[in-house]
C-alpha positions as CSV (number, residue, x, y, z in Angstrom):
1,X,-30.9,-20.1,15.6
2,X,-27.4,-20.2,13.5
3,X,-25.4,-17.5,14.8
4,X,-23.8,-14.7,11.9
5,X,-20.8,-16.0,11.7
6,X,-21.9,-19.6,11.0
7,X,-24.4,-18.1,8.3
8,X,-21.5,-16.3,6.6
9,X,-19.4,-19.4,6.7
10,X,-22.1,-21.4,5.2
11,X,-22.9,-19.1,2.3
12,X,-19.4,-18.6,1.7
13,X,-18.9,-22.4,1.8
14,X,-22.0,-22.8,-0.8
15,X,-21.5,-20.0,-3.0
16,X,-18.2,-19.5,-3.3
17,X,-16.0,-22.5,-2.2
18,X,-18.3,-25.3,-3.8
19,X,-17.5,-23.3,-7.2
20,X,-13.8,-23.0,-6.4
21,X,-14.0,-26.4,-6.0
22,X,-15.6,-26.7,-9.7
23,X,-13.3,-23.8,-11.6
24,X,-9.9,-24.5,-10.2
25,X,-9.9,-28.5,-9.3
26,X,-8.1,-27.8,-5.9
27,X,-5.7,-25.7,-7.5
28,X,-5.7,-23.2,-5.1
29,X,-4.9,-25.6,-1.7
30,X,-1.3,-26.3,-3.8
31,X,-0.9,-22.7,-5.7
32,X,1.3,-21.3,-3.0
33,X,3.3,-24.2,-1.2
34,X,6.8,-25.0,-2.2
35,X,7.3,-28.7,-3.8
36,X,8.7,-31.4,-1.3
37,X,12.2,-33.0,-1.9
38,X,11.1,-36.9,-2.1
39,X,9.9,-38.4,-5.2
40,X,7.1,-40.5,-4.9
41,X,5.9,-41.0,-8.7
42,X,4.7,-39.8,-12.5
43,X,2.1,-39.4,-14.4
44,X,1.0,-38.0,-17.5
45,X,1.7,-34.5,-18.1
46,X,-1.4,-31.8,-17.8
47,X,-2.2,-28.6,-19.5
48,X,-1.2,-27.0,-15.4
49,X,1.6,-28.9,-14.7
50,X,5.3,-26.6,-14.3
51,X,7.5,-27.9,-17.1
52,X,10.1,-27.8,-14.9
53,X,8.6,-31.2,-13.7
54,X,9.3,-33.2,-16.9
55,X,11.6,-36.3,-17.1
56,X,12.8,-35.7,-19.9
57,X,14.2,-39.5,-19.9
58,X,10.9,-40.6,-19.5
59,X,9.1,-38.8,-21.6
60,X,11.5,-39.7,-24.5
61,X,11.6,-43.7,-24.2
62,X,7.8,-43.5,-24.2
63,X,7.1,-40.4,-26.8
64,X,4.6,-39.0,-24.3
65,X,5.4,-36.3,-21.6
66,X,5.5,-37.2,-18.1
67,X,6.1,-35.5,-14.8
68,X,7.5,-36.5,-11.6
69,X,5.1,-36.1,-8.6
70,X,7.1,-35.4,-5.0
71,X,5.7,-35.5,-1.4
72,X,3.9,-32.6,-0.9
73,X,4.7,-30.0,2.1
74,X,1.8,-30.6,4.1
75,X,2.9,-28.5,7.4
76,X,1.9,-24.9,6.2
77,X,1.1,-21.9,8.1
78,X,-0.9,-19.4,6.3
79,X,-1.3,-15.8,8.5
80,X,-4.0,-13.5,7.3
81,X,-2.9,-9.8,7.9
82,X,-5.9,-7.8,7.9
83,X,-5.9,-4.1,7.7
84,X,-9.0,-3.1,10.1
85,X,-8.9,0.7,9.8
86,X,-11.2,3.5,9.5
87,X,-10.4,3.9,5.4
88,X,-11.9,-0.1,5.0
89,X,-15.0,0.9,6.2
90,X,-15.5,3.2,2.8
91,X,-18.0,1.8,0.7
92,X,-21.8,0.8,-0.6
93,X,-23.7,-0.9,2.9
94,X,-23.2,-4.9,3.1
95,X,-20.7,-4.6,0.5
96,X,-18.1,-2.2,1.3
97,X,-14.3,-2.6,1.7
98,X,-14.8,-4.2,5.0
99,X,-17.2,-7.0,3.5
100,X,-15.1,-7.7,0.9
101,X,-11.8,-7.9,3.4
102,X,-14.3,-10.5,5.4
103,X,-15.3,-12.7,2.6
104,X,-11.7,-12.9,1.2
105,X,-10.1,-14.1,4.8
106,X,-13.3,-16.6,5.8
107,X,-12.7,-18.1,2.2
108,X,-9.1,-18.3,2.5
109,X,-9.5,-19.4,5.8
110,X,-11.3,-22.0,4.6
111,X,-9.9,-23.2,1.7
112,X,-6.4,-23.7,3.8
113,X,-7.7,-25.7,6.4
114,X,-9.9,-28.1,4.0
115,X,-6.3,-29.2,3.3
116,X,-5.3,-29.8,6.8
117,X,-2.9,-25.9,6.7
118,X,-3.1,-23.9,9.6
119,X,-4.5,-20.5,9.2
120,X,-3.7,-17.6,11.8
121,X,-5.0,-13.9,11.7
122,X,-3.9,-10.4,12.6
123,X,-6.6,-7.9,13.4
124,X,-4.8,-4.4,13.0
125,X,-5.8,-0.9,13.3
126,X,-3.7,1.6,15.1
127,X,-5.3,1.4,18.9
128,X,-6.7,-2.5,18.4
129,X,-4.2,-5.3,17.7
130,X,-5.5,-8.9,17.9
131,X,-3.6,-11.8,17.5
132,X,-5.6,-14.9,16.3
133,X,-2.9,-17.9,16.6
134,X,-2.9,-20.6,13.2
135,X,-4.9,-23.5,14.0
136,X,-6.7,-26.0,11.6
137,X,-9.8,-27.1,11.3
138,X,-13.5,-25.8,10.6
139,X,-14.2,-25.1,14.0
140,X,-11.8,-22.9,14.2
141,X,-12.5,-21.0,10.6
142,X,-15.8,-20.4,12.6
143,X,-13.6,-18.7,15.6
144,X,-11.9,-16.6,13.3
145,X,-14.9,-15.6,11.4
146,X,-16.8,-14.7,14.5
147,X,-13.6,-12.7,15.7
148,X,-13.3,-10.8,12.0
149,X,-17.3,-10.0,12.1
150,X,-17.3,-8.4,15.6
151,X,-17.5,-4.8,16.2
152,X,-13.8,-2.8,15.4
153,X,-13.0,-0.3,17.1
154,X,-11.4,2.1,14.1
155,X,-13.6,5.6,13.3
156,X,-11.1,8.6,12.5
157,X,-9.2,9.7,15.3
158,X,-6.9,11.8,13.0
159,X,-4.2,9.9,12.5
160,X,-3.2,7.5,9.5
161,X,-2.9,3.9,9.7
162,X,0.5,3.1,10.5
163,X,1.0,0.1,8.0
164,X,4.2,0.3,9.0
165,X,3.7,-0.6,12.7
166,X,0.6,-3.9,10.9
167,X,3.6,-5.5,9.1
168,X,6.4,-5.6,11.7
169,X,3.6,-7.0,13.5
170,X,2.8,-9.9,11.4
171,X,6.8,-10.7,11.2
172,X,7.2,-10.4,14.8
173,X,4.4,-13.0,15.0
174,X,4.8,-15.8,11.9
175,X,8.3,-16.9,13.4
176,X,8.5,-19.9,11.2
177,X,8.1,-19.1,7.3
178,X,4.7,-18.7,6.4
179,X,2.5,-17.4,3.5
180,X,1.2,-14.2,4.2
181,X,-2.0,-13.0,2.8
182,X,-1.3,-8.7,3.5
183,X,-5.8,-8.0,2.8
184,X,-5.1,-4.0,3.3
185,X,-6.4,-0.7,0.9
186,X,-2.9,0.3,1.6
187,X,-4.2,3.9,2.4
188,X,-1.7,5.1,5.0
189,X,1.5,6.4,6.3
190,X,3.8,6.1,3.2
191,X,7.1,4.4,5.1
192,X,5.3,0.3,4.8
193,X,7.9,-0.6,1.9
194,X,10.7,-1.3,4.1
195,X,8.9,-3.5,6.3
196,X,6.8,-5.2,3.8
197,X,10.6,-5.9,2.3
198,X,11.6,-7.5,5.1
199,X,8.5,-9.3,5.4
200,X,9.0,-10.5,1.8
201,X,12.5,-12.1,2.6
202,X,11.4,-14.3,5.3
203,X,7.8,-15.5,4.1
204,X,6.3,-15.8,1.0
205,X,3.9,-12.6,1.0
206,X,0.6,-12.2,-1.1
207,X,-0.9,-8.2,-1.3
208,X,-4.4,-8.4,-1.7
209,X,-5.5,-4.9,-2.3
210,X,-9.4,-3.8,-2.1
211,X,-10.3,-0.6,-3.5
212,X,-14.0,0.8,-3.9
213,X,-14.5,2.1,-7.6
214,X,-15.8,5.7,-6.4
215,X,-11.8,6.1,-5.1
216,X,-10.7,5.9,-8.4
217,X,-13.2,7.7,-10.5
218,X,-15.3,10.2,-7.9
219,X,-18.8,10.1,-9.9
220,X,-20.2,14.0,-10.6
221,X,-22.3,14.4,-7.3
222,X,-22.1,18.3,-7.9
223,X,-21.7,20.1,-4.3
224,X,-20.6,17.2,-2.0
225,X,-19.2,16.9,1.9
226,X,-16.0,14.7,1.4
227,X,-14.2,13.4,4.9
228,X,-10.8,12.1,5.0
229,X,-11.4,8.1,6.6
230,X,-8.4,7.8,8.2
231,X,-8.4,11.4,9.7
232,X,-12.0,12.6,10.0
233,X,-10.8,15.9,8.0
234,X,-13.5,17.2,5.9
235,X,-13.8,19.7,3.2
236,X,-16.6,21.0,1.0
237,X,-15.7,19.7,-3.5
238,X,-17.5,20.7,-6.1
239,X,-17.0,17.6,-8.6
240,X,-18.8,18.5,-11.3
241,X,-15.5,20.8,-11.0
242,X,-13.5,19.7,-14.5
243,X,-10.3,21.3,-12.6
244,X,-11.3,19.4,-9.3
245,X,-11.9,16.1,-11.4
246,X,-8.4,16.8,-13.0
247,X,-7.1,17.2,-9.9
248,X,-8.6,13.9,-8.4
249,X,-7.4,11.7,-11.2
250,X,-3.8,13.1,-10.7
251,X,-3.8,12.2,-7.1
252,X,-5.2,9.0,-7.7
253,X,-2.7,8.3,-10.5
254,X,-0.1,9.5,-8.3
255,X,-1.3,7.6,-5.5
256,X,-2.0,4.1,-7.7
257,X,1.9,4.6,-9.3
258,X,3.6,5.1,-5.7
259,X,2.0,1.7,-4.2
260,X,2.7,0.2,-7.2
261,X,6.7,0.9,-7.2
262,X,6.5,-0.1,-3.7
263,X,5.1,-3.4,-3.9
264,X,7.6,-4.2,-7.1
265,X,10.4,-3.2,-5.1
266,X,9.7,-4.9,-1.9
267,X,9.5,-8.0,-4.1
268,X,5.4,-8.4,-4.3
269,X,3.3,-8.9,-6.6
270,X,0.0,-7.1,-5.3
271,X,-3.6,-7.9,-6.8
272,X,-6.0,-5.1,-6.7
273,X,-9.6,-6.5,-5.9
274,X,-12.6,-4.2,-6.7
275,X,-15.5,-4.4,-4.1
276,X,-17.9,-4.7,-7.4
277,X,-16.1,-7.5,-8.1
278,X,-16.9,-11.3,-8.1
279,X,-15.6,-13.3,-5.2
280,X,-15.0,-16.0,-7.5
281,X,-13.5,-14.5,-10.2
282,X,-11.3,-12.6,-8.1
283,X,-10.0,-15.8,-6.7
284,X,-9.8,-17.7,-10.3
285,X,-7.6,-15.0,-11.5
286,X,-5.4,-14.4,-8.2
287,X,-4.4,-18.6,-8.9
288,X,-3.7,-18.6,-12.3
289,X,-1.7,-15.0,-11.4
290,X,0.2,-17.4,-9.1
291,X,0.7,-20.1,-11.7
292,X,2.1,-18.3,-14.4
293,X,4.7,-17.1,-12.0
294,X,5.8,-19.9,-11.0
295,X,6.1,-21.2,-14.2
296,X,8.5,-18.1,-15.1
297,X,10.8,-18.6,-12.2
């Protein structure tokens, strides 16, 4: 019988990866690496390429735009920093914050290593750290899949998730620069920026930030039990409450504002990824995201 993780890797690999495949051309196994120094040849100019990659010379004498291919950086080490706390485990069953932190790292995971990148993990919540070393390979996507579906250990033991304490983590362990996929709802102590800035400097960093609609807009459920994930604090909200629902929204704008500012200022751009979302769409967008900014700097 195939074991869970295999099944997950399959219909991840089928449903997801085969249409990546389709929408983006294998634009997302270059989106992130930096351009080698060699030059190895040109081609016609494409509706994708960076304009910084015109010969100009070229493209003059023969009144058609050209671009100059270089070897390609093929020895890159992708780290996958997951955030494995209490607060991920909010959401609809089979398809909560959780799920959606799985499906993103298997198909990253994936995607990296079908061009020969090495893909390492970090399993974080505050009393379970586990260190997944980059390897290549789909052997080993099936290893880290198998390690990211097994039990965690995170239920609310009233503390917050020291975010803080996940990121100095993933710099202490990608010593040699890396991209850095940070999956996390970034619900948490507030002090992260500073290490996600230093974080930032040495590695290229990507914040992939998964947030369940119902903590943004609380549905009217009239007289409701609401528990703190991250704390196990409970209190009893009326939210067909207008002053309670005015409240909420405040928070939550607060709340959305403040991670915002961070990420800006610790250099990262952050891409917010609905659990009602498609996997597919989410990924489409987080590449062309990439390639537009490239295209600015």
């Amino acid at each position: 019988m195939t074991n869970p993780p295999d099944r997950l890797l399959r219909r991840l690999e089928w449903h997801v990866i085969r249409r990546l495949d389709g929408r983006l051309q294998g634009a997302y196994r270059t989106m992130f690496r930096g351009t080698g120094i060699d030059f190895t040849d040109l081609r016609t100019y494409m509706p994708e390429d960076d304009v910084r990659h015109i010969d100009w010379n070229v493209t003059a004498r023969l009144d058609e735009p050209y671009v100059r291919q270089y070897t390609e950086d093929r020895d890159l080490t992708v780290w996958l920093v997951l955030d494995r706390s209490a607060s991920m485990r909010f959401g609809a069953a089979a398809h909560g914050k959780d799920d959606v932190l799985t499906e993103l790292a298997v198909c990253l995971a994936r995607l990296f290593t079908q061009g020969g990148n090495r893909v390492g993990a970090i399993l974080y919540d505050n009393r379970y750290q586990r260190v997944i070393p980059a390897r290549t390979g789909r052997t080993h996507v099936l290893y880290l899949t198998h390690e990211i579906t097994g039990p965690t250990a995170a239920r609310p033991d009233g503390t917050t998730t020291d975010l803080d304490a996940m990121l100095r983590l993933a710099a202490s362990t990608a010593r040699r620069r890396s991209l850095v996929f940070v999956i996390s709802d970034f619900i948490g102590a507030p002090d992260w920026e500073q290490a996600l800035t230093r974080l930032s400097h040495r590695h290229e960093v990507v914040a992939l930030r998964v947030v369940d609609p119902m903590e943004l807009d609380l549905p009217d459920l009239g007289l409701v039990l609401v528990e703190d994930a991250e704390t196990g604090e409970q209190v009893l909200a009326d939210t067909s409450d207008p002053l309670f629902q005015q409240r909420l929204r405040a928070a939550v704008d607060a709340r959305e504002l403040a991670v915002a500012d961070s990420m800006r200022r610790a250099g990262v751009t952050p891409h917010r990824i609905s659990t009602d979302q498609d996997l597919v769409q989410t990924l489409v967008h987080m590449v062309r995201q990439a390639k537009r900014r490239r295209r600015r700097t």
